[in-house]
C-alpha positions as CSV (number, residue, x, y, z in Angstrom):
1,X,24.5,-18.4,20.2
2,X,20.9,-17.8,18.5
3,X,20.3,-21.9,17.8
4,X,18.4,-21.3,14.8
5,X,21.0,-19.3,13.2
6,X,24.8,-21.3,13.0
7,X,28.0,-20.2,12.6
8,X,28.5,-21.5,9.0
9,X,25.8,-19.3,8.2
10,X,27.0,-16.3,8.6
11,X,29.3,-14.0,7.0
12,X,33.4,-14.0,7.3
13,X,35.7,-11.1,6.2
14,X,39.0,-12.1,4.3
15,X,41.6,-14.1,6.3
16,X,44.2,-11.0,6.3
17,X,41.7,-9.0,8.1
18,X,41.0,-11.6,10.7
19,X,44.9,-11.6,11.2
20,X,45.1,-8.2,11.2
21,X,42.6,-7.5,13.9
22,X,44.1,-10.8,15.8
23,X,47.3,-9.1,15.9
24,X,46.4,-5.6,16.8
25,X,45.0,-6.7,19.5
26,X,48.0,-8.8,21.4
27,X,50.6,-6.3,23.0
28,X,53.1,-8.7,22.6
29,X,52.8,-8.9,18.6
30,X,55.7,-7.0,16.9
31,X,55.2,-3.5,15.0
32,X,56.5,-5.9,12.0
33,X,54.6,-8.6,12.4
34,X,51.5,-6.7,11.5
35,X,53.6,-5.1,8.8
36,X,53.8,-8.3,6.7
37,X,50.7,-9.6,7.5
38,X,48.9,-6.6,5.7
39,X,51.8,-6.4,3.0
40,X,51.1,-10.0,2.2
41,X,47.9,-8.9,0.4
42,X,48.5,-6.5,-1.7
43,X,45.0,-5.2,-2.5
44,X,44.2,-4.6,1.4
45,X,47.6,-2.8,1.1
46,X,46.5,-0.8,-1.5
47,X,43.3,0.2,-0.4
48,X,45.2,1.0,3.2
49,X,47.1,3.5,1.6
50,X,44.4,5.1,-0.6
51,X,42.5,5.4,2.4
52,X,44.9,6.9,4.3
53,X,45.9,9.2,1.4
54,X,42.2,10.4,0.5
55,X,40.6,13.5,0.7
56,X,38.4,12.3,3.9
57,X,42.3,11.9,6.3
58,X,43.0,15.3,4.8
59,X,47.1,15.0,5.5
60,X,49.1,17.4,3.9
61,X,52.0,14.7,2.9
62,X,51.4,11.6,0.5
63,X,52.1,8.9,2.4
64,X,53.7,5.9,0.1
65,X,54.6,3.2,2.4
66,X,53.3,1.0,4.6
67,X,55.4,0.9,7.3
68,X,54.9,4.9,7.7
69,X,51.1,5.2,7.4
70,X,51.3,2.5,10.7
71,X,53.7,4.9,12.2
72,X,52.0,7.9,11.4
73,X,48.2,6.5,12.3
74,X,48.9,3.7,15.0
75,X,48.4,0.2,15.2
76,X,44.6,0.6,16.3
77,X,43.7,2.8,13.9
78,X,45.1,0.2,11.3
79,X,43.1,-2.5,12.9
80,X,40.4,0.3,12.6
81,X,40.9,1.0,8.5
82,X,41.5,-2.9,8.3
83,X,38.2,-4.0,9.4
84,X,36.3,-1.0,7.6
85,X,37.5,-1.9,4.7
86,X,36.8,-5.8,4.8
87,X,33.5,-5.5,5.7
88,X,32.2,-3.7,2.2
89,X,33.9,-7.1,0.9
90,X,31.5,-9.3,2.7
91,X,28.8,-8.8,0.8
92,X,28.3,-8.1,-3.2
93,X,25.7,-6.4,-5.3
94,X,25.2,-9.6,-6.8
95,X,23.5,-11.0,-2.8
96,X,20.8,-8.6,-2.9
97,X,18.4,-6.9,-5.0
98,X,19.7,-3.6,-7.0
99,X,20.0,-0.6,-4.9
100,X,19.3,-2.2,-1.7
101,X,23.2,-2.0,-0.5
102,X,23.5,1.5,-1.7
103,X,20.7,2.6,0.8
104,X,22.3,0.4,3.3
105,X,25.5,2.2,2.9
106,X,24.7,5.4,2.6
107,X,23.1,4.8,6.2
108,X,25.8,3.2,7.5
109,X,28.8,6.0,6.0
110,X,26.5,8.7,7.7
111,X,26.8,7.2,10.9
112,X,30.1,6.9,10.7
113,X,30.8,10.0,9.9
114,X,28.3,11.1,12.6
115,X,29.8,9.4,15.3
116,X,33.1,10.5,14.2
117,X,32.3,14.7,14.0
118,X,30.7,13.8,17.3
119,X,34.0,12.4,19.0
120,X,36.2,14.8,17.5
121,X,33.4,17.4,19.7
122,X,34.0,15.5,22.3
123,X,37.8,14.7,22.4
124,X,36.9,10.6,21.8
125,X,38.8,8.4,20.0
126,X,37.5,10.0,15.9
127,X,39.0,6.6,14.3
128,X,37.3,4.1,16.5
129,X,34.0,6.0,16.8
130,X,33.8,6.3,12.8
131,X,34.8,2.0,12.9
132,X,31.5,1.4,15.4
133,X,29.4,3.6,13.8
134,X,30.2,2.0,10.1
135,X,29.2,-1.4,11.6
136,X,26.4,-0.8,14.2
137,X,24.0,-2.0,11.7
138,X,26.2,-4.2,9.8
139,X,23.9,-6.7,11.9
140,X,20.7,-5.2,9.9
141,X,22.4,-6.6,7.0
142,X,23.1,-9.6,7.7
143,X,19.3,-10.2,8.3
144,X,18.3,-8.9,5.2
145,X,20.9,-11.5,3.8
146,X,19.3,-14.3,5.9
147,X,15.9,-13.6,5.3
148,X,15.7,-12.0,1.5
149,X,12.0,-12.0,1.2
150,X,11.6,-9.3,4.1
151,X,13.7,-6.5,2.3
152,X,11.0,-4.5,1.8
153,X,10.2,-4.6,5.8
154,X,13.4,-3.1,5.6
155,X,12.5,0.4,4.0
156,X,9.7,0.4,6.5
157,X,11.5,0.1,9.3
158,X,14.4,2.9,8.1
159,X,12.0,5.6,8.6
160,X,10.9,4.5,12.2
161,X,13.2,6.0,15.0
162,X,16.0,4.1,16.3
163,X,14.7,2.4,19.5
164,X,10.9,2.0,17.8
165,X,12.9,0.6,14.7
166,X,14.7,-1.9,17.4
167,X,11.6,-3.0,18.7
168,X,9.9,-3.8,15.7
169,X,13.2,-5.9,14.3
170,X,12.4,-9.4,15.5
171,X,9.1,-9.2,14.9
172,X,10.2,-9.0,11.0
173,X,13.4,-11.1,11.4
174,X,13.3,-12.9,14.7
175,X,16.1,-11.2,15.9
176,X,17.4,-7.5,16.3
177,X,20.2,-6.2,14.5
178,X,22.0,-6.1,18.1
179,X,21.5,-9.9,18.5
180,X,23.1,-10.7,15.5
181,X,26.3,-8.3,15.9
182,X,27.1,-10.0,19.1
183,X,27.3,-13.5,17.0
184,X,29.5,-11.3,14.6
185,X,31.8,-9.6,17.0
186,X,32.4,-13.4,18.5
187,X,33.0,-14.9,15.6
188,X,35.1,-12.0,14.1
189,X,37.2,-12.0,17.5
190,X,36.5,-8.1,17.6
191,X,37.4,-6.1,20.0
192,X,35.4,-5.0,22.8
193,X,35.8,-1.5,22.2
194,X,33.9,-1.6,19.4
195,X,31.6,-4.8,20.4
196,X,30.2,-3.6,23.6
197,X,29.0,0.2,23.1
198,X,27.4,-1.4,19.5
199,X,25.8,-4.2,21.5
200,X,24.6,-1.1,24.1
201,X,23.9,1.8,22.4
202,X,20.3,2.4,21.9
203,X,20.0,2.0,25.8
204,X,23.6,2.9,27.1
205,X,24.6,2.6,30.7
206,X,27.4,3.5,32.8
207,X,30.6,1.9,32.2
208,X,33.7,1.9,30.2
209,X,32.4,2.8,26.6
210,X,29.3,4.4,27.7
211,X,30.9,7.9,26.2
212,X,31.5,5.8,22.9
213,X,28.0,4.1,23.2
214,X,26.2,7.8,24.0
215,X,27.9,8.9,20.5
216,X,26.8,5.6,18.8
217,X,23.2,6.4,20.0
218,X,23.4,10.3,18.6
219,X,24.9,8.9,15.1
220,X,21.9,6.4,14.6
221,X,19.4,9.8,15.2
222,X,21.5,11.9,13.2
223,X,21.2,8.7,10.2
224,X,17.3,8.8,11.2
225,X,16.6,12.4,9.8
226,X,18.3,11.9,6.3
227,X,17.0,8.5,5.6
228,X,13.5,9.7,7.0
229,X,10.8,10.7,4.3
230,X,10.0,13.3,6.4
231,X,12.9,15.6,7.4
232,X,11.5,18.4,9.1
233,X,9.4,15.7,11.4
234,X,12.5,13.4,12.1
235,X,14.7,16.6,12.9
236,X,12.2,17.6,15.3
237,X,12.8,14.4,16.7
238,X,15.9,13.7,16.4
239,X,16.6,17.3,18.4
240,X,14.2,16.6,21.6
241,X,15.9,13.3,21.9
242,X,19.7,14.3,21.4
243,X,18.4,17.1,23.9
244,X,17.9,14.6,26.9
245,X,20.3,12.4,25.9
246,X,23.7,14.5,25.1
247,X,22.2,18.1,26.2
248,X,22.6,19.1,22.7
249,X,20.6,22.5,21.5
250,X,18.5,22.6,18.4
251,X,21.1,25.0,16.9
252,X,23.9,22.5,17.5
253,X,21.9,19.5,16.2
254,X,21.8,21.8,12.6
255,X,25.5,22.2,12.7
256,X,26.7,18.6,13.3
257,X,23.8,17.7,10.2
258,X,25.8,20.6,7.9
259,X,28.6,19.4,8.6
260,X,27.9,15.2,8.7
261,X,26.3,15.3,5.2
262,X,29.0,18.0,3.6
263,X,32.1,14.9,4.4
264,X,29.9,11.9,3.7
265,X,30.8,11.8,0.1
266,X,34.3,12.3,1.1
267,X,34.1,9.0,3.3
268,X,32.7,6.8,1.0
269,X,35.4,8.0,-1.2
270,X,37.3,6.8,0.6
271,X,36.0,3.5,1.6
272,X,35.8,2.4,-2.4
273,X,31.8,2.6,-1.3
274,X,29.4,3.4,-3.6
275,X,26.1,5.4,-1.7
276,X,23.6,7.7,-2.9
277,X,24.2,11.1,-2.9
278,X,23.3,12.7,-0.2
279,X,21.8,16.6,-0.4
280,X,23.4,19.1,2.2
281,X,21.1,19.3,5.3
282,X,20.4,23.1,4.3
283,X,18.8,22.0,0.7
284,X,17.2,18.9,2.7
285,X,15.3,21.3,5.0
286,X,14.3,24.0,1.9
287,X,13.0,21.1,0.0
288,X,11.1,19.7,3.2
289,X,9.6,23.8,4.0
290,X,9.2,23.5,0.1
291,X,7.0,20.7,0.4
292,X,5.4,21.6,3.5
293,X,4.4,25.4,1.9
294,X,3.1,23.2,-1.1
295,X,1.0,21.0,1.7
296,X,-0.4,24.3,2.8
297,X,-1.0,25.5,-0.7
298,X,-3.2,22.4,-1.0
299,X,-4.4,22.4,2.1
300,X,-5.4,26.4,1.4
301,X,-7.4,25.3,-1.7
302,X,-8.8,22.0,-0.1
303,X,-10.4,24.7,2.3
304,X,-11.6,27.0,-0.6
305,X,-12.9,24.0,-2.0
306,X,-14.6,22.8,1.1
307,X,-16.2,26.1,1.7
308,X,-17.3,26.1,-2.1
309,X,-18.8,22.5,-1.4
310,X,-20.7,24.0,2.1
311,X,-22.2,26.7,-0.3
312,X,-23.4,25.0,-2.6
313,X,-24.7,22.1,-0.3
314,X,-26.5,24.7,1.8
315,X,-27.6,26.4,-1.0
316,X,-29.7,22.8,-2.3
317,X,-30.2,22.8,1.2
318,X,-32.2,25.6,1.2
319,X,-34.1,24.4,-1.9
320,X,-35.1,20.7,-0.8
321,X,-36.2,22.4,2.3
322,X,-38.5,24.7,0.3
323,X,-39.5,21.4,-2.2
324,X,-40.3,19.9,1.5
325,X,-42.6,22.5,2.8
326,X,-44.4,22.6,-0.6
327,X,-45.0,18.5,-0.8
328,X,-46.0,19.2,3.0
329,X,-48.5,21.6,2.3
330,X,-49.6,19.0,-0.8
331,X,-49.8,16.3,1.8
332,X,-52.0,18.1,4.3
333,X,-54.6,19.7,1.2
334,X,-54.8,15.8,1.0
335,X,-56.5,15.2,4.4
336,X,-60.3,15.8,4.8
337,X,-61.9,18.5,6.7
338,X,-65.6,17.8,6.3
339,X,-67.3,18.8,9.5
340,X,-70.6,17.9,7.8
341,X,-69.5,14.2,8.9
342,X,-69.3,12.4,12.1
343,X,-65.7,11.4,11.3
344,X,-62.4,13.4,12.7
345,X,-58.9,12.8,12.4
346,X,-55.5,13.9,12.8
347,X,-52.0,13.0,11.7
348,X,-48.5,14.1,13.0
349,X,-45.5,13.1,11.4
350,X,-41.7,11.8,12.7
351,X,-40.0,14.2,9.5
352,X,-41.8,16.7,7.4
353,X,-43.3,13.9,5.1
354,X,-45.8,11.8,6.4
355,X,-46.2,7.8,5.3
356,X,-49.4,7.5,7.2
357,X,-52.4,8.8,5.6
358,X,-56.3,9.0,6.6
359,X,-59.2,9.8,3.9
360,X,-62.8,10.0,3.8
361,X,-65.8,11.1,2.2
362,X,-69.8,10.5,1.7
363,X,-71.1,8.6,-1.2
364,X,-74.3,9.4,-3.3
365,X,-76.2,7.5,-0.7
366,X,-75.5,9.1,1.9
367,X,-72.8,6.5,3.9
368,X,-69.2,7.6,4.6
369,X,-66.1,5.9,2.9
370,X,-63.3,5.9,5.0
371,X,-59.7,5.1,5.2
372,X,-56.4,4.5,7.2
373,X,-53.1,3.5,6.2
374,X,-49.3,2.9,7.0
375,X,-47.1,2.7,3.8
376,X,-43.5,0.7,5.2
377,X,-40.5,2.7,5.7
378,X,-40.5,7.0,6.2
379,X,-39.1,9.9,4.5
380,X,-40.0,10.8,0.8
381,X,-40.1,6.9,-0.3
382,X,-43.3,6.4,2.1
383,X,-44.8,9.8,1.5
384,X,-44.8,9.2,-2.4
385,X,-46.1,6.1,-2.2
386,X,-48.6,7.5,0.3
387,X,-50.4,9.9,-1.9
388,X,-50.6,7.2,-4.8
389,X,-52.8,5.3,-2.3
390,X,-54.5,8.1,-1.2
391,X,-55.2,8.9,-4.7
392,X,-56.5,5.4,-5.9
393,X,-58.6,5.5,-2.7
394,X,-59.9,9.0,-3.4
395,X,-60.6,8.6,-6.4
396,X,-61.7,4.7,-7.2
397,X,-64.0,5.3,-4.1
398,X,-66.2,7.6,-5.8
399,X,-67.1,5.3,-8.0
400,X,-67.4,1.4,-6.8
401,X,-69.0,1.7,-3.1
402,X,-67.9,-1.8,-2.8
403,X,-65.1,-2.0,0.0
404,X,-64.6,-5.5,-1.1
405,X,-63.5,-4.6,-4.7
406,X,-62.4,-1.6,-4.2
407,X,-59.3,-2.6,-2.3
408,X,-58.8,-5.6,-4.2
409,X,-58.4,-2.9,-7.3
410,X,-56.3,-1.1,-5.3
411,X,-54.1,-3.9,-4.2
412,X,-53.4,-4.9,-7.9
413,X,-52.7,-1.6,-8.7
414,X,-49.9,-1.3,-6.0
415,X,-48.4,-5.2,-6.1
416,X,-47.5,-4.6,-9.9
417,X,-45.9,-1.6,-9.2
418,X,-44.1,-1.8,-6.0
419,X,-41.1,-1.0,-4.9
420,X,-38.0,-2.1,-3.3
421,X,-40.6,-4.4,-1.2
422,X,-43.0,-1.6,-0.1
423,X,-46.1,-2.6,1.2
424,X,-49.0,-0.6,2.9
425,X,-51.2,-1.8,5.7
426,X,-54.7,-0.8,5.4
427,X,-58.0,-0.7,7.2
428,X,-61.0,0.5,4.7
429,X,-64.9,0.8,5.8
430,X,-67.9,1.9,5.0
431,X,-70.7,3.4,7.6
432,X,-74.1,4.0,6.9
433,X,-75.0,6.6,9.3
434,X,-78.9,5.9,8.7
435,X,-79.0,1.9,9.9
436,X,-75.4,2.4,11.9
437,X,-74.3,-0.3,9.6
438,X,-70.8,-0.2,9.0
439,X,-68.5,-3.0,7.2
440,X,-64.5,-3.1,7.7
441,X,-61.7,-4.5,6.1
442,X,-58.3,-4.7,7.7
443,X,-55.7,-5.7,5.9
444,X,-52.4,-6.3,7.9
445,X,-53.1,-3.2,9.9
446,X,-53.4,-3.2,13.6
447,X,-57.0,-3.9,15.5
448,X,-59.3,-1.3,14.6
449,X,-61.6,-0.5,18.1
450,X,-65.0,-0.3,18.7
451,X,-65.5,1.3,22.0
452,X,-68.4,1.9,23.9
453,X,-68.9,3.1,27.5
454,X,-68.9,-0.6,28.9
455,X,-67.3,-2.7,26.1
456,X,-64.5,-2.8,23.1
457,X,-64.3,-4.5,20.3
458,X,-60.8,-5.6,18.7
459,X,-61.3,-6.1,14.3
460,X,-58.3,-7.9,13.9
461,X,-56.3,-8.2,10.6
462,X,-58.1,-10.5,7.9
463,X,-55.7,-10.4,5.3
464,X,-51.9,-9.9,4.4
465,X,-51.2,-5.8,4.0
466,X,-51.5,-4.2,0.2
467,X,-48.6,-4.2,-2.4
468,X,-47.6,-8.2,-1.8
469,X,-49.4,-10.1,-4.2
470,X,-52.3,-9.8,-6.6
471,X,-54.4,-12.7,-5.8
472,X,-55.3,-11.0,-2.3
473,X,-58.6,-12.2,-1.2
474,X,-59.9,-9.6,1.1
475,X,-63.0,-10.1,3.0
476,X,-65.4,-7.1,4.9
477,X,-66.9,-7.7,8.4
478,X,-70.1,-6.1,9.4
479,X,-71.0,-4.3,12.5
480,X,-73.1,-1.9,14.0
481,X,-72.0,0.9,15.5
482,X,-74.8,2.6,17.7
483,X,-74.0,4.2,21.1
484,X,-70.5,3.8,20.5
485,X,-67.1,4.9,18.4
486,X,-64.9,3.5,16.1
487,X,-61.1,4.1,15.8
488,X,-58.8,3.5,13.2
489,X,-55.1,4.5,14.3
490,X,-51.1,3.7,13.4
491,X,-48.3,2.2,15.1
492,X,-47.2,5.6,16.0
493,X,-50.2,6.2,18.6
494,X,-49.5,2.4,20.6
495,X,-45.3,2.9,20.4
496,X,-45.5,6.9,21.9
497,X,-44.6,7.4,25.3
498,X,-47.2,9.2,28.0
499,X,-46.2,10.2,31.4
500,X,-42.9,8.7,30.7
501,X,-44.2,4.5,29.6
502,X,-45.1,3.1,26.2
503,X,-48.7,3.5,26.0
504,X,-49.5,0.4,24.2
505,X,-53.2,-0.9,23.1
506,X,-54.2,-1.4,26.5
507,X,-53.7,2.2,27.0
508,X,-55.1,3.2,24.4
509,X,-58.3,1.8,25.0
510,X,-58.1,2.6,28.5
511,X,-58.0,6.6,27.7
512,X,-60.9,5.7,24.9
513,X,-63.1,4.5,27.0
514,X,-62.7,7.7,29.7
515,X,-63.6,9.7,26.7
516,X,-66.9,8.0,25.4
517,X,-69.2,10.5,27.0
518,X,-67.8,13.7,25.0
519,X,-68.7,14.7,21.6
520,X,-66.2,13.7,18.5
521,X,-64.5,17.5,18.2
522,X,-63.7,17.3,21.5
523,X,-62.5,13.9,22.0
524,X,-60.3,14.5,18.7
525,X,-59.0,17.6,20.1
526,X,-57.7,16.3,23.4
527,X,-56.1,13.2,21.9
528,X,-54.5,15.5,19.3
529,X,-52.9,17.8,22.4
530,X,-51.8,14.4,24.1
531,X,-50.1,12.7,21.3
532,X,-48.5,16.4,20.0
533,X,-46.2,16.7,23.2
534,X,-45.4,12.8,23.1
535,X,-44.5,13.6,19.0
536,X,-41.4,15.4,20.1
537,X,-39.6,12.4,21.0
538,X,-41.6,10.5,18.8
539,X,-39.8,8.0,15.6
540,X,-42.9,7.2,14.0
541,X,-45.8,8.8,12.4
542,X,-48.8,9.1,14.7
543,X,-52.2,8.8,13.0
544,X,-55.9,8.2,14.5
545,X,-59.0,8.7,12.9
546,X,-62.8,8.7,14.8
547,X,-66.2,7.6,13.3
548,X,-68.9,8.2,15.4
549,X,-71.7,6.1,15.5
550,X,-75.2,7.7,16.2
């Protein structure tokens, strides 16, 4: 006995059925005896011979009496009809919410009716088989009864497969549907013909009932594909299976379906159950094919769609790539080429647009301006913010040679209009090629390098980078840059990998400092080549910019 669940909780059928079954059972019990006990309730005698009179029994004589319908079908088969139609009195519309025992029984007459075609195939006993397969999940009910607030796992688990739906049972309700008929069939005093193949049949075994438990088994597939949503999917199923398990062919499995659903009507006729109707396998499949061809119709314009979609994105594909090229070209008719001036530079982005720029130019009095920056973040974002600094610079510088001012200008400019956050770092000087004065500011940009043949000199960051905040103070340092180089670069030149290792600022200066000796073209062209083949693997922008002193 399950010790959460007691006796007194579950369900009992009427007294006269009890009886009946009782004395069906005992050999010794007169053909009489059982007689009066039915005839003593007069609606379970009435309902014995409408059953046996229906359509469904199909005899070709009216049967009027009770004492001849229990000669004509036998004592078991009255114990049979007896406890079939006592268990439809168990439970009441009124126990569950409206509809729910419809489904139920419609499930329930199918497999009856299933497991009775299926003995009548295979010369079983038709009237027991269609008694077990009414109540094999009679203990599915009783849950739902129990536990009313999980009737909705119930539809779920109807369209699982049997044994995955048997599984998944206690998990909802604690208990399988199995578990709870073997209560029943004690407390009911049932017999074990009908107990023990229900309590075995989705994993039957050799033994006395296993032909009644194999047919049990096939019933609850054949239940399986008209309950299922999916009826060509479940048939499928339901065929494989009943292949390995009864060596049924696909052909046969159609049959037994025709002919299940064309007499389930006729059964619950004549049960006095009311279940939904239930469409003749053929229609079932043509409305499945129907609504798998109208899948494929979909399916069909979901791929004309799609290609329409692909079109048209490569089609504004093709155009943002063309947009690219041209802001590209704009980008590089931004960079200097002056070789007038002992400055060089190159820059080689990570995408098509750049967010590291270099600028520079000669002033009326003959020093050079000069510029590098980083704007935060890559793609478009960076590269339009880019040429608005490169711009200001460009322009502004033309016109107030000092460095001081003229980033502080620029700063106020970009901090009232940023951005999502964007910042740019920055590293602005001025060289007077004349005296070799030269003044720097760096703000929040890596060291900028002096570099002679013996020596190098780190100008570290002074200030916070441009974009942040107005009030900026930005200061210049002075140097003088005679017999040696200056070099301005981005994080892209320290983070690229040579020969395999991250270069770093060490290695940087390290490779510097080999090229002091050779002239600015050339040192600009061999650090171009080096940094090219490292920009293939490259996820930053690599900029670096030379001013040579005299």
């Amino acid at each position: 006995m399950i010790e959460s669940i007691k006796p007194t909780d579950l369900p009992s059928p009427p007294q006269t059925a009890i009886n009946v079954i009782k004395a069906c059972s005992d050999d010794s019990v007169d053909f009489s005896i059982i007689s009066s006990i039915v005839t003593n309730d007069p609606q379970l005698t009435a309902e014995v011979l409408r059953m046996v009179n229906s359509a469904f029994y199909a005899r070709s004589d009216a049967i009027s009496s009770l004492n001849r319908a229990i000669s004509v079908i036998g004592v078991k088969s009255l114990r049979n009809l007896c406890l079939c139609l006592s268990v439809k009195e168990v439970f009441t519309a009124s126990d569950f919410d409206s509809g729910f025992l419809n489904d139920f029984w419609t499930d329930s007459v199918f497999r009856a009716v299933s497991a009775k075609h299926l003995a009548e195939l295979t010369g079983k006993d038709a009237d027991e088989c269609f008694t077990a397969g009414l109540l094999q999940d009679f203990g599915l009910l009783i849950l739902v009864y129990l536990y009313p607030d999980k009737i909705s796992s119930w539809y779920s688990l109807r369209q699982l497969t049997p044994d995955f739906r048997l599984s998944k049972e206690p998990a909802v309700f604690k208990y399988s549907h199995v578990d709870i008929f073997k209560m029943i069939g004690q407390q009911w005093s049932l017999p074990a013909s009908i107990v023990d193949p229900i309590s075995a049949h989705h994993q039957c075994q050799p033994g006395e009932f296993s032909d009644v438990c194999q047919i049990l088994n096939a019933a609850d597939w054949f239940a399986y594909v008209i309950s299922s949503e999916n009826v060509e999917e479940a048939a499928a199923a339901t065929k494989k299976q009943l292949a390995q398990s009864i060596s049924f062919s696909e052909e046969k499995v159609d049959n037994c379906l025709a002919k299940i659903t064309a007499s389930v009507s006729q059964a619950a006729d004549a049960l006095g159950i009311d279940i939904n109707q239930v469409t003749d396998y053929e229609d079932l499949l043509k409305q499945s094919n129907i609504r798998l061809a109208e899948d494929n119709l979909d399916i069909q314009e979901l791929n004309w769609q799609l290609q329409q979609t692909m079109a048209e994105r490569d089609k504004l594909a093709q155009a943002l790539n063309q947009e690219i090229e041209l802001a590209t070209e704009i980008q590089e008719s931004l960079l200097p080429d002056d070789e007038r001036l002992p400055v060089y530079g190159f820059n080689l982005p990570a995408r098509q647009l750049s967010g590291d720029f270099y600028d520079y130019q000669q002033l009326k009095d003959g020093s050079i301006l000069f510029c590098l920056a980083d704007v935060s973040g890559k793609g478009v974002n960076a590269s339009l913010l880019m040429v608005k600094v490169s711009s200001l610079f460009h322009c502004l510088g033309k016109y107030i040679p000092d460095i001081e001012k003229l980033i502080r200008m620029i700063n106020i400019e970009l901090a009232e209009t940023s951005i999502r956050g964007m910042f740019v770092t920055f590293v602005c000087g001025k060289y007077n090629p004349a005296n070799g004065k030269l003044d720097v500011i760096n703000a929040g940009h890596l060291p900028a390098l002096i570099v002679s043949e013996d020596n190098s000199l780190r100008i570290e960051a002074g200030s916070m980078p441009l974009g942040i905040e107005t009030e900026t103070v930005f200061k210049a340092e002075s140097y003088l840059l005679k017999q040696s180089s200056l070099y301005l670069f981005s994080d892209g030149i320290t983070e690229s990998h040579i020969d395999g290792k991250e270069l770093g600022l060490q290695g940087l200066i390290d490779i510097l400092k080999q090229m002091k000796a050779l002239p600015g073209t050339e040192k600009i062209k061999q650090l171009e080549e080096m940094f090219k083949s490292a920009a293939t693997s490259a996820h930053d922008d690599m900029t670096l910019l030379i001013v040579e002193g005299n």
